[in-house]
C-alpha positions in Angstrom: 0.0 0.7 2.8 -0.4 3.5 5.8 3.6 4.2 5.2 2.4 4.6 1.0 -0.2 6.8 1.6 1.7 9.1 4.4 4.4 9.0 1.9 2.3 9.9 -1.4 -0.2 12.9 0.8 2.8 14.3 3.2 6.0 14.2 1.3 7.2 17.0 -0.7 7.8 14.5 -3.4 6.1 15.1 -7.2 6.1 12.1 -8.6 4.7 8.8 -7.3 7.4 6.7 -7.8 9.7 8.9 -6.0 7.1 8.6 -2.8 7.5 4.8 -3.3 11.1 4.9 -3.1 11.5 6.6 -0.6 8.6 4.4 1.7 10.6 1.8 0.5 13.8 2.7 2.2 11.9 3.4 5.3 10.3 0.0 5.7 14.0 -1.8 4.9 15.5 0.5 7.4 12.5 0.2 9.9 12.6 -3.6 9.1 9.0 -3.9 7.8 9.3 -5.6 4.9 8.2 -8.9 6.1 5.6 -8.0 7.4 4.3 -5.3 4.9 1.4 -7.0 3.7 -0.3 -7.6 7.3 -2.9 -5.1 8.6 -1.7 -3.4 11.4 -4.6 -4.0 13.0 -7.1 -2.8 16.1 -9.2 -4.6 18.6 -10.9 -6.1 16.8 -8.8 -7.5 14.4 -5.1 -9.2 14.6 -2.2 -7.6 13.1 1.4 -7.0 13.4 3.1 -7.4 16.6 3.6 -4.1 19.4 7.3 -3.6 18.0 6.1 -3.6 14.2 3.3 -1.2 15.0 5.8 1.4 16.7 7.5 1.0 13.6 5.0 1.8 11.5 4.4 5.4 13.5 8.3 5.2 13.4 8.2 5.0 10.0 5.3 7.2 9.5 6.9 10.3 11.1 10.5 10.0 9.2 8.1 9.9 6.0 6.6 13.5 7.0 8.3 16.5 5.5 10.7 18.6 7.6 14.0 17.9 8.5 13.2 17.8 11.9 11.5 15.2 13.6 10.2 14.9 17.2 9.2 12.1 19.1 7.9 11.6 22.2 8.0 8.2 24.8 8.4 6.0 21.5 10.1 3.4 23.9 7.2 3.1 26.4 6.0 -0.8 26.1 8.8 -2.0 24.6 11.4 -4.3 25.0 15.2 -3.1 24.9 16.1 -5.1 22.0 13.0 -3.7 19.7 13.8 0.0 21.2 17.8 -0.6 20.0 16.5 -1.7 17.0 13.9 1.6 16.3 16.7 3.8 17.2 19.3 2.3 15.9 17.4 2.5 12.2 16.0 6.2 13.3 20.4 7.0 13.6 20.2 5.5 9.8 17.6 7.7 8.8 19.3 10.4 10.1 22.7 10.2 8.5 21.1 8.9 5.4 18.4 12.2 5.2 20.4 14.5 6.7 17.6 15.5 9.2 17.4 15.6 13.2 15.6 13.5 15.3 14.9 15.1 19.0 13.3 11.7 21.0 12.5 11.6 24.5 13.4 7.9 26.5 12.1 6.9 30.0 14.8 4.2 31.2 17.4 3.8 28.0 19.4 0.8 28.0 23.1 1.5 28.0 23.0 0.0 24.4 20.0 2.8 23.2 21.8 5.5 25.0 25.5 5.2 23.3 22.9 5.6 20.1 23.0 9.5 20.7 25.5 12.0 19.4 23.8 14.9 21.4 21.8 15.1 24.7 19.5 17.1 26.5 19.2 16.3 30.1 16.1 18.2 32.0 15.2 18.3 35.5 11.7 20.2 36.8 11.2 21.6 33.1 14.8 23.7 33.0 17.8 22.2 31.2 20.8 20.8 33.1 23.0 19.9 30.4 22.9 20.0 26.4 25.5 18.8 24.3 27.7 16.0 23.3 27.1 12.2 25.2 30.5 11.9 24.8 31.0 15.0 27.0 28.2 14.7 29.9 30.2 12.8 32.0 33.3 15.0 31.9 30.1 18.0 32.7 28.8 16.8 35.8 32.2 15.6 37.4 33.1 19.6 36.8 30.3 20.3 38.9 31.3 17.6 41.3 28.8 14.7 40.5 31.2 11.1 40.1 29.9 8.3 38.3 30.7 5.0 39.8 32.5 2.8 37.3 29.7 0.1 37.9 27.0 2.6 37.6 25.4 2.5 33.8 25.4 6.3 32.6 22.2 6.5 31.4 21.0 5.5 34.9 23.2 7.5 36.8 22.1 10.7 34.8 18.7 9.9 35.5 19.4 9.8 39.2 21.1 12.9 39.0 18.4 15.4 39.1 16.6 13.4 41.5 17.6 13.4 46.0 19.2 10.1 45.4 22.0 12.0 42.7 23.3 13.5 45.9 24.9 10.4 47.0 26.9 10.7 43.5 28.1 14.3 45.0 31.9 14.2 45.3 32.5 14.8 49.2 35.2 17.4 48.3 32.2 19.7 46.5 31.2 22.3 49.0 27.7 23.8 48.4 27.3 27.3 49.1 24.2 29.3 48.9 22.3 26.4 46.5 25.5 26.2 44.4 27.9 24.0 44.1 32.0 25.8 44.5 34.3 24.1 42.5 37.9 25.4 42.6 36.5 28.7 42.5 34.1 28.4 39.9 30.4 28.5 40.8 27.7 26.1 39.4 24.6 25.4 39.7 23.1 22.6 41.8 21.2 19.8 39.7 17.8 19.0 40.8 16.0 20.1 43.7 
């Protein structure tokens, strides 16, 4: 019912059973079609489940206009498996609406990361690196920062900004001046 009405009031669709569709391929997609006759409840009263509830705001955001959506901490208080399964569906969305979806993570799993075509990577507010996953590893040993093999990548470009990303410095990087010379190249040093 909430994803009916935010689809009928918010979507820039005419016609009623258009909106229907369209909440309709967001629940299946979202996986909230078992459990779309349940309240979603409050503190008072029992509803769906933590996971189901995020998928309902989930769900309730894709259904706004815009082809751009942005989403904050949508992970915090889940588990990895239901966070995998909200993003994999949000990917879904994506390529099925043709829209962008900019969500921040605290802590992905390796699984949720390799979700993403594109990354931005901040440190202190200022951007460190934006563009392809598949290139950010290639970026930072550039700069001189090696990631282990037995080092996850999502965790070892989380450490990265921090002082403990300086043990990931390649010994053979000088640093200059607050930057980083790398066969004659200058760059700036992550973090602080």
């Amino acid at each position: 019912e909430i994803l009916l009405v935010t689809g009928v009031q918010t979507c820039a669709l005419p016609i009623y059973d258009e909106s229907m569709n369209k909440v309709k391929d967001v629940m299946t997609v979202l996986g909230l079609n078992s459990c779309k006759d349940t309240y979603v409840g409050n503190d008072m009263i029992r509803g769906v489940s933590g996971g189901q509830k995020r998928r309902v705001t989930v769900g309730e955001m894709m259904l706004l206009p815009g082809e751009i959506k942005v989403m904050d901490a949508i992970s915090n208080g889940l588990d990895a498996a239901t966070t995998f399964d909200i993003i994999r569906a949000m990917k879904t969305f994506v390529s099925t609406m043709k829209a962008t979806c900019v969500v921040s993570l605290l802590q992905p799993s390796p699984e949720v990361f390799n979700q993403f075509d594109d990354l931005i990577l901040l440190s202190q507010g200022q951007i460190i690196y934006h563009g392809p996953v598949d290139s950010v590893l290639e970026y930072f040993e550039s700069i001189g920062y090696v990631c282990p093999s037995n080092v996850d990548v999502a965790d070892f470009l989380q450490e990265i900004p921090m002082p403990e990303g300086q043990k990931y410095l390649n010994s053979s990087t000088e640093v200059v001046d607050g930057s980083e010379v790398l066969g004659g190249a200058t760059a700036p040093v992550v973090g602080t």
